[in-house]
C-alpha positions as CSV (number, residue, x, y, z in Angstrom):
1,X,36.6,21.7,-2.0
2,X,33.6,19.3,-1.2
3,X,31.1,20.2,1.8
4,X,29.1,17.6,3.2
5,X,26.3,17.9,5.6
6,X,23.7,15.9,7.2
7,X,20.8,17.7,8.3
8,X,17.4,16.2,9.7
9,X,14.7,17.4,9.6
10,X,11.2,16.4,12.1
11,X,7.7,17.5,11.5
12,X,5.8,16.3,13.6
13,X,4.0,12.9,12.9
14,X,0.4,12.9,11.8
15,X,-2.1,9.9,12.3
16,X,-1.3,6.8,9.7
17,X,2.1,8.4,8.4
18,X,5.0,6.2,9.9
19,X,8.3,4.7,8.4
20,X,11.4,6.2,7.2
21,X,12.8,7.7,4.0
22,X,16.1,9.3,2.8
23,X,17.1,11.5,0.3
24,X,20.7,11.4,-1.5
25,X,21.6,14.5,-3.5
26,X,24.8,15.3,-4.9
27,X,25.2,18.6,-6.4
28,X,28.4,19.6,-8.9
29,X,29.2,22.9,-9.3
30,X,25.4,23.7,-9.0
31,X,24.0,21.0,-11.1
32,X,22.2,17.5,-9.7
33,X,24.5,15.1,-10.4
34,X,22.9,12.4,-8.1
35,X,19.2,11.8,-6.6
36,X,18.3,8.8,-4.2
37,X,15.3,8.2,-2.7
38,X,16.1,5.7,-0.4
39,X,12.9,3.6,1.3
40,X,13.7,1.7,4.0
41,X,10.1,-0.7,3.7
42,X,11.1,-4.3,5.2
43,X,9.3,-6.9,2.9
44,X,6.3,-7.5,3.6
45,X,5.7,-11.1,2.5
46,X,1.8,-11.1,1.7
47,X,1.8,-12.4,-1.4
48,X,3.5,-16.1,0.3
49,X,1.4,-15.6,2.9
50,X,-1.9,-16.5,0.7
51,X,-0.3,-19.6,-0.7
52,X,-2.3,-22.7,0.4
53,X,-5.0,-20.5,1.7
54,X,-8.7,-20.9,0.3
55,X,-10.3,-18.5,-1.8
56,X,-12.7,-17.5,1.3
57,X,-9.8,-16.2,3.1
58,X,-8.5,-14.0,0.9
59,X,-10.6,-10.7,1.0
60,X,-10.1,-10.1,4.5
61,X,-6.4,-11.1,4.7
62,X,-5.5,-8.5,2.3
63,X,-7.7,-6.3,4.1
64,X,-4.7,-6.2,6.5
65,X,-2.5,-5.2,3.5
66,X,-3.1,-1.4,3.8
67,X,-5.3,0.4,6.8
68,X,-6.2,3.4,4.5
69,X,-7.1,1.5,1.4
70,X,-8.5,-2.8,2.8
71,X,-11.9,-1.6,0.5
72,X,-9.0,-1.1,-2.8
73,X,-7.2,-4.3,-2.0
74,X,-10.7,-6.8,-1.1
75,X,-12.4,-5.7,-4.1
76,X,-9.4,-6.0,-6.3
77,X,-8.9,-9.9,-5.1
78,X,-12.8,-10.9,-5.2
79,X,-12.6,-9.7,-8.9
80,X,-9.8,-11.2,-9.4
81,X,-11.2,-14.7,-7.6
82,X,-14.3,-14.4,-9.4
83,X,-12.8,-13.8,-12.9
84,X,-11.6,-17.6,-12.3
85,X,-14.9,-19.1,-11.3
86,X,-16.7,-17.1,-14.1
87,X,-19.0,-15.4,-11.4
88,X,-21.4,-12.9,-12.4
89,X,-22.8,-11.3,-9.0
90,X,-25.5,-9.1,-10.5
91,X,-26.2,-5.8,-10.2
92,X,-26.7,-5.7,-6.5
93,X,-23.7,-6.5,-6.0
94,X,-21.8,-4.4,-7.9
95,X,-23.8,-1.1,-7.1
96,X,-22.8,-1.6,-3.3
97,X,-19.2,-2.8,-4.2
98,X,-19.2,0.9,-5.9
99,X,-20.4,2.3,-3.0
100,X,-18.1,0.4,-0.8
101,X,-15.5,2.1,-2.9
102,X,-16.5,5.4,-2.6
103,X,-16.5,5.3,1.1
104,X,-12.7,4.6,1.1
105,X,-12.0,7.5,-1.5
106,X,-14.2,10.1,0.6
107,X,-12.2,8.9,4.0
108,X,-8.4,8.6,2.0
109,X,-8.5,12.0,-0.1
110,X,-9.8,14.1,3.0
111,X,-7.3,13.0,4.9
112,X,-4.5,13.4,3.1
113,X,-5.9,17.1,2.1
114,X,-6.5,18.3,5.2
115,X,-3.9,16.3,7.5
116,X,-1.0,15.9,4.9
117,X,-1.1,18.5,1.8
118,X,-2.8,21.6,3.0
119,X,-0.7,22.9,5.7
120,X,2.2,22.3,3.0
121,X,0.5,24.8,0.8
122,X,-0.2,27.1,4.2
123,X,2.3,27.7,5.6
124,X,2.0,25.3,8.6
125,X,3.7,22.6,9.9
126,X,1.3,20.2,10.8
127,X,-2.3,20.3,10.7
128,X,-2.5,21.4,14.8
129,X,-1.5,24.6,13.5
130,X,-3.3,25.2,10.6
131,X,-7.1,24.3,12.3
132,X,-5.8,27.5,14.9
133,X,-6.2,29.7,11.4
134,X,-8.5,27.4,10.1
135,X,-10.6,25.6,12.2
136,X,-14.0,25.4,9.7
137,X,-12.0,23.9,6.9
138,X,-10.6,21.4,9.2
139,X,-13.8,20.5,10.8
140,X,-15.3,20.4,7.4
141,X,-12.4,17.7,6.3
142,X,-12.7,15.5,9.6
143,X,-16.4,15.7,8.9
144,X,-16.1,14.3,5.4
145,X,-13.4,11.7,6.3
146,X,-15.7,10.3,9.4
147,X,-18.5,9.6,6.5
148,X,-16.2,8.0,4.6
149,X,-15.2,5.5,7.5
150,X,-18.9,5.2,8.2
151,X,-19.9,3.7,4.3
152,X,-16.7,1.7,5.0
153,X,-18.4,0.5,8.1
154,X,-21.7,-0.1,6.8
155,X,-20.8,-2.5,4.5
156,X,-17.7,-3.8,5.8
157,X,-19.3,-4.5,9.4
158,X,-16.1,-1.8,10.5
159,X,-14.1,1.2,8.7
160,X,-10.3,-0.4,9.4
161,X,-9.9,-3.6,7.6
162,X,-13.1,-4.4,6.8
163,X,-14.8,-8.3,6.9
164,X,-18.0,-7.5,5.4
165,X,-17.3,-7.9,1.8
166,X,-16.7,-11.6,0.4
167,X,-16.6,-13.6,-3.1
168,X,-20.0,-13.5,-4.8
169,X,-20.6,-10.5,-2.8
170,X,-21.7,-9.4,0.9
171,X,-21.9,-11.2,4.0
172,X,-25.1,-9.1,4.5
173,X,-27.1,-6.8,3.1
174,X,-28.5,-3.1,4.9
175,X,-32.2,-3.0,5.3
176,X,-34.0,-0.2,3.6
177,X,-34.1,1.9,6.8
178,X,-30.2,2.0,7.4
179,X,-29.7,3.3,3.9
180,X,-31.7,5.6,3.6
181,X,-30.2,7.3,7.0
182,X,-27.1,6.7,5.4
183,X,-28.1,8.8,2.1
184,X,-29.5,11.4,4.1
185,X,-25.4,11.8,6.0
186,X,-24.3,11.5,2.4
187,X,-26.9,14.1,0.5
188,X,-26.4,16.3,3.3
189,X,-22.3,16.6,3.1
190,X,-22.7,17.4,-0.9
191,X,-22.4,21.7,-0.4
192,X,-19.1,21.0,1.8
193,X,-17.9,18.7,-0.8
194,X,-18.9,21.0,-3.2
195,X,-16.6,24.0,-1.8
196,X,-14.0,22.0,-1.1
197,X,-13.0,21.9,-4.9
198,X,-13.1,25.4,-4.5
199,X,-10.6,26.1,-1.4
200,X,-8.4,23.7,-3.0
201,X,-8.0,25.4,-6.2
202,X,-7.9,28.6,-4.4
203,X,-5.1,27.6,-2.3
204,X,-1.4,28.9,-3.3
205,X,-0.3,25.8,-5.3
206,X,3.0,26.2,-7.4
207,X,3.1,26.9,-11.2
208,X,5.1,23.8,-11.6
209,X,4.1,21.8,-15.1
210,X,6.0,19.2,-16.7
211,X,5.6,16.5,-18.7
212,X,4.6,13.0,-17.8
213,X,2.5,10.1,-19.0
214,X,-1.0,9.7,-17.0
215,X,-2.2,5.7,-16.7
216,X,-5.1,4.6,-15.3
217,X,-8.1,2.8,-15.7
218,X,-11.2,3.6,-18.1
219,X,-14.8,2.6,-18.2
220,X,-17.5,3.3,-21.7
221,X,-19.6,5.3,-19.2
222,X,-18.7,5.6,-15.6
223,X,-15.5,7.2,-13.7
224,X,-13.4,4.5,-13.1
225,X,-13.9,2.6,-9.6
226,X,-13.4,-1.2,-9.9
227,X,-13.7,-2.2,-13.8
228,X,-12.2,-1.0,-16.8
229,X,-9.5,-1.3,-19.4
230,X,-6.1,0.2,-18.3
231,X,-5.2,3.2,-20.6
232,X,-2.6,6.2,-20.8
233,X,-2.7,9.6,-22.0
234,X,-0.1,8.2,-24.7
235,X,-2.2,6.1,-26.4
236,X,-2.2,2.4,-24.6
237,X,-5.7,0.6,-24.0
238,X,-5.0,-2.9,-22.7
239,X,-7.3,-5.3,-21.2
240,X,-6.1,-6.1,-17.1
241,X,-4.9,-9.1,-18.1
242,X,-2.1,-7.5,-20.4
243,X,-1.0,-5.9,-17.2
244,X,2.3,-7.4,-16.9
245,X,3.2,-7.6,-20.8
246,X,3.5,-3.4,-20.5
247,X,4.7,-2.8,-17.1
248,X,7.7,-4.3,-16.0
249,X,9.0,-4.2,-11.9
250,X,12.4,-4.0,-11.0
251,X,14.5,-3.4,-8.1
252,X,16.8,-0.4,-7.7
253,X,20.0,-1.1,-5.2
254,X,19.4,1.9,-3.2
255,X,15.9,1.2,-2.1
256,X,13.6,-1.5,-1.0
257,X,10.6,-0.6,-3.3
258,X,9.8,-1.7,-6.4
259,X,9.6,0.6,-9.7
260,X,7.4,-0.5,-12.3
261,X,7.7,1.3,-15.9
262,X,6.0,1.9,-18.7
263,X,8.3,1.8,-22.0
264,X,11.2,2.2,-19.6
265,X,9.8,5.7,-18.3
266,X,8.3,6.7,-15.2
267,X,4.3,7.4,-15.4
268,X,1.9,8.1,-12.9
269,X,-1.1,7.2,-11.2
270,X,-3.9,8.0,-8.8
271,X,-6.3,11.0,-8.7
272,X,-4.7,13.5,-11.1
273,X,-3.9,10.5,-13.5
274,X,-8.0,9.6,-13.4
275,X,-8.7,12.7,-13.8
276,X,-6.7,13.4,-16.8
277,X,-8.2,10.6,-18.8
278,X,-11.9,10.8,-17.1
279,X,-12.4,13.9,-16.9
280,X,-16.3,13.2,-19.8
281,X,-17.1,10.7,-16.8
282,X,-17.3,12.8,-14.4
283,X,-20.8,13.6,-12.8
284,X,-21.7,17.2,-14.4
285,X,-22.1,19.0,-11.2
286,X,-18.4,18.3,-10.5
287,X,-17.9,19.6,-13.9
288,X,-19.4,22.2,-13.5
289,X,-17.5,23.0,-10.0
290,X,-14.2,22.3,-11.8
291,X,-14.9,24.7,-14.7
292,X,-15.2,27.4,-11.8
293,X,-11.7,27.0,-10.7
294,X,-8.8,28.8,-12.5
295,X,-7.0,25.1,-13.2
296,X,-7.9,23.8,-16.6
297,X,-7.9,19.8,-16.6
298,X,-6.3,17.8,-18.1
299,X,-3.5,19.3,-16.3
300,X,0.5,18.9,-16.3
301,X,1.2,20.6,-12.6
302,X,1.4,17.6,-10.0
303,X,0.0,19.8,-7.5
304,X,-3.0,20.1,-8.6
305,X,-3.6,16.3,-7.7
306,X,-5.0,18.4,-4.4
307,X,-7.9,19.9,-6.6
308,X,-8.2,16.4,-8.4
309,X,-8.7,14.5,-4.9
310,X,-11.5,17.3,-3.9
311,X,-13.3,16.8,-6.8
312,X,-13.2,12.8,-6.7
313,X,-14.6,13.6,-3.0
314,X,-17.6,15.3,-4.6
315,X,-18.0,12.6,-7.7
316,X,-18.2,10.2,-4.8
317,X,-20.9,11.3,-2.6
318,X,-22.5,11.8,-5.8
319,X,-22.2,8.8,-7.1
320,X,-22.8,6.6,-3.7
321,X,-26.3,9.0,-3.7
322,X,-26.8,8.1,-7.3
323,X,-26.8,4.2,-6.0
324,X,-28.5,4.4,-3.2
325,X,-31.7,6.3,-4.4
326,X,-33.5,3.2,-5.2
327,X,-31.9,0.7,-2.7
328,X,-34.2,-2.4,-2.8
329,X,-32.9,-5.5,-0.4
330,X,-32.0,-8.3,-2.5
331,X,-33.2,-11.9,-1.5
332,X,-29.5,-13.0,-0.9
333,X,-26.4,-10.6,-0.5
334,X,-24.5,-13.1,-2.4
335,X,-24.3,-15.4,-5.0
336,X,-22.4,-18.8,-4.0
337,X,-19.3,-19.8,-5.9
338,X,-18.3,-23.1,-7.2
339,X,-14.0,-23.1,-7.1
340,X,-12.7,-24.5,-10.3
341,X,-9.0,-23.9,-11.2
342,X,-7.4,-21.1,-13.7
343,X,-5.4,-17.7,-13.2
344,X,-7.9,-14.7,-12.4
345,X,-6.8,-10.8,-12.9
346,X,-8.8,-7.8,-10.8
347,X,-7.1,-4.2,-10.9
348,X,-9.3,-1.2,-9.7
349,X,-8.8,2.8,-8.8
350,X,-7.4,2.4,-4.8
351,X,-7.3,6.5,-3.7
352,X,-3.8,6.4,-4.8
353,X,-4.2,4.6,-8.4
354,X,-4.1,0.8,-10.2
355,X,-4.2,-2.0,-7.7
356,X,-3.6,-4.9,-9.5
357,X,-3.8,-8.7,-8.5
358,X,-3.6,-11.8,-10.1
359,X,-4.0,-14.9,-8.3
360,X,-3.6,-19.0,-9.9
361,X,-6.0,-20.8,-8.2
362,X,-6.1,-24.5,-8.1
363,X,-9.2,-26.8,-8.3
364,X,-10.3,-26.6,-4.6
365,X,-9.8,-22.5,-5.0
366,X,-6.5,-22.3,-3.0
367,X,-4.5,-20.5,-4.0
368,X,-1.0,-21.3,-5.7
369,X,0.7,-18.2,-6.3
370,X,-0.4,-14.5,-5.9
371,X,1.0,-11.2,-7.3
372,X,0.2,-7.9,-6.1
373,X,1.4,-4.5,-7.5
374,X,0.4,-1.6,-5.3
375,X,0.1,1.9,-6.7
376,X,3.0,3.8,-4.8
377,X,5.3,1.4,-6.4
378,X,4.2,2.0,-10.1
379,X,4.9,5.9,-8.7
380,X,8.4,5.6,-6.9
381,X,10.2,6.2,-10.5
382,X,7.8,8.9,-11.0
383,X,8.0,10.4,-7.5
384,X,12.1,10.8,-8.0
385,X,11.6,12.5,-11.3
386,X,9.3,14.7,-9.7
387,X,12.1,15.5,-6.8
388,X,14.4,16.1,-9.3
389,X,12.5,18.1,-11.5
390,X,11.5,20.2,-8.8
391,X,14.6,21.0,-7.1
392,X,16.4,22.0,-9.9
393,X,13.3,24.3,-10.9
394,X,13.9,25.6,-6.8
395,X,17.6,26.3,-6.9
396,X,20.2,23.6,-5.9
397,X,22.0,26.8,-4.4
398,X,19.2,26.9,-1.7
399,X,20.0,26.3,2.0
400,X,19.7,23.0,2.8
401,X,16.5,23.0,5.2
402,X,14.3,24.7,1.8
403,X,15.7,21.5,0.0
404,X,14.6,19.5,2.4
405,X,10.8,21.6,2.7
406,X,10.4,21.0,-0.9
407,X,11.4,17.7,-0.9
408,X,9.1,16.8,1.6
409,X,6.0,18.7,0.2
410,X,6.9,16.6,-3.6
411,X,6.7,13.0,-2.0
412,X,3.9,14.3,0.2
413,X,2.0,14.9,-2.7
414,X,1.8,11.5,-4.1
415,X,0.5,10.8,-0.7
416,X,2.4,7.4,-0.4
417,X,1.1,4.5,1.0
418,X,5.0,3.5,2.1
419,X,7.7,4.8,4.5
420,X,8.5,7.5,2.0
421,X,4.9,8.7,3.1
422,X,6.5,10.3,6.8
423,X,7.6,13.8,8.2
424,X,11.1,12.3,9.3
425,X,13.0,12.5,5.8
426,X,16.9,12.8,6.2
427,X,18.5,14.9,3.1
428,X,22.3,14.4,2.7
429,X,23.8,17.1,0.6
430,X,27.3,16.8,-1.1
431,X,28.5,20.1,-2.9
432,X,31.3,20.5,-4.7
């Protein structure tokens, strides 16, 4: 006898999660026989949209790519661009890129901790509920995620798709006055930061290891930002330009999204990636706050990419602090480029994991063709294996609606920059 039933589930929507996903399972005589994740993303066309456009154009246009991550995608492209032209922008330059960056990793993970994981882990439905129990925690979260949009904004000239940033640098630079208010916001949100590796290891995550291969970028002495050689914990180290040799994209029929592998398996990036191979390049006092959890890192248990995302929080204020200390304005915010043909390659750590880009670039610097691989799609095949792992770890004999919970709190976890990244997820169940 077969039963079939469609259930649907709604959480209410939280601020910058939209878009639709479905979930396919088909269960024989209690075992999972099929899994679809099913995204429903419409193409999005950016990549022809840069063709024939100059070279100054492009940092802001893919700005408009992603409004959680425009600091990931302009800083992977002006590497990229400036990889071509053989443009070194000094030192300047690429201390404030870094602390660019860690604006829009301070804004991303306390979002998605507070807004989108942590009332999974509660209890709660949405993150309305949860402030009611509680309401310091939350405070403390919108806190850090407003001084995130506000280093955003004071380089980028605004926090949501940023124009500030440019080839060969900065449109303009902050005058010693600004940053130092700036540092003195930043210095001051350290103890918060500080805890909040602490309530996130203390929260009730599950025991849930398995085994999976860990890729992201490394750096001889700093946690990886915006340079590096791409690694994984089993045993590649390839230059960004060997990008494409090791990870192949295709398309699966039931979804929109690309998957990209690594030796035809799934692997994973972002935070708990990083901080599997990084963990020596952390600053020491994040260590040291680690080492006071109960989670040992490297670790195997997806959910504890909540603990990894609090710490990078705290490495970031750090390390934007670090930067800042002795700001000196430079005599020009940027150094000019002179266009010249040739096929440039920039991949850096967006909050989610590798953003690469490469971009051909013809003698005028416009540019001919453009390929960009976002880090939810290197995930999708790792998200599925994840769903699949963990609801056979549940109980395929649950009631549908805890199927559906868990299924939810999984790709919630990866904190998807996609339509799989929403609290409307249909789950069709066939037993039989």
């Amino acid at each position: 006898m077969t039963q079939s039933r469609k259930i649907s589930l709604c959480v209410p929507v939280l601020a910058r999660v939209e878009g639709e996903g479905a979930l396919d399972l088909e269960v024989h005589d209690g075992h999972l026989k099929t899994l679809r994740l099913r995204i429903f993303e419409p193409p999005r066309l950016f990549e022809k949209f840069l063709e024939g456009r100059e070279y100054q154009e492009i940092p802001d246009m893919v700005a408009r790519i992603c409004g959680i991550c425009p600091v990931a995608y302009q800083m992977s492209a002006v590497h990229a661009i400036e990889g071509v032209f053989g443009l070194a922008p000094g030192p300047w330059v690429r201390a404030m890129r870094r602390v660019f960056y860690c604006g829009e990793w301070i804004q991303s993970h306390s979002l998605h901790i507070h807004l989108l994981a942590a009332p999974d882990f509660l209890g709660y439905s949405n993150v309305s509920e949860m402030a009611r129990a509680y309401p310091d925690v939350v405070r403390r979260g919108l806190a850090l995620q407003a001084l995130g949009n506000e280093i955003i904004r004071f380089f980028g000239g605004r926090s949501v798709h940023p124009v500030g940033a440019r080839v060969g640098g900065f449109h303009r630079a902050p005058s010693q006055a600004e940053v130092a208010a700036l540092r003195e916001q930043v210095w001051a949100a350290l103890p918060g930061a500080e805890a909040l590796v602490a309530w996130t290891a203390s929260l009730n995550l599950p025991d849930d290891p398995q085994d999976f291969v860990s890729v992201a970028l490394r750096h001889p002495d700093e946690y990886p930002m915006n340079e590096g050689r791409i690694v994984s914990s089993d045993g590649l180290d390839i230059s960004i330009a060997d990008y494409e040799t090791h990870f192949p994209e295709h398309q699966e029929p039931h979804s929109t999204a690309l998957y990209t592998t690594l030796n035809r398996r799934p692997y994973l990036v972002g935070p708990l990636a990083r901080l599997n191979l990084n963990l020596d390049r952390l600053h020491t006092p994040v260590r040291e706050a680690l080492g006071r959890t109960n989670i040992a890192f490297p670790s195997r248990n997806m959910f504890h990419s909540i603990v990894a995302r609090a710490a990078e929080i705290h490495y970031a204020l750090l390390e934007a602090s670090r930067l800042l200390e002795d700001y000196t304005e430079p005599e020009a915010s940027f150094v000019p480029a002179v266009p010249r043909s040739g096929i440039g390659y920039g991949c850096t750590e967006a909050p989610r994991g590798l953003l690469w880009h490469r971009y051909d670039l013809d003698t005028a610097g416009q540019v001919l063709h453009a390929r960009i691989v976002p880090p939810t799609s290197q995930n999708q095949a790792r998200i599925e294996a994840d769903l699949r792992h963990s609801l056979e770890t549940l109980g395929l004999d649950r009631d549908d609606e805890t199927l559906c919970q868990q299924a939810e709190m999984v790709i919630r976890n990866y904190d998807p920059c996609i339509s799989c990244a929403t609290h409307f997820l249909t789950v069709r169940v066939e037993r039989r």
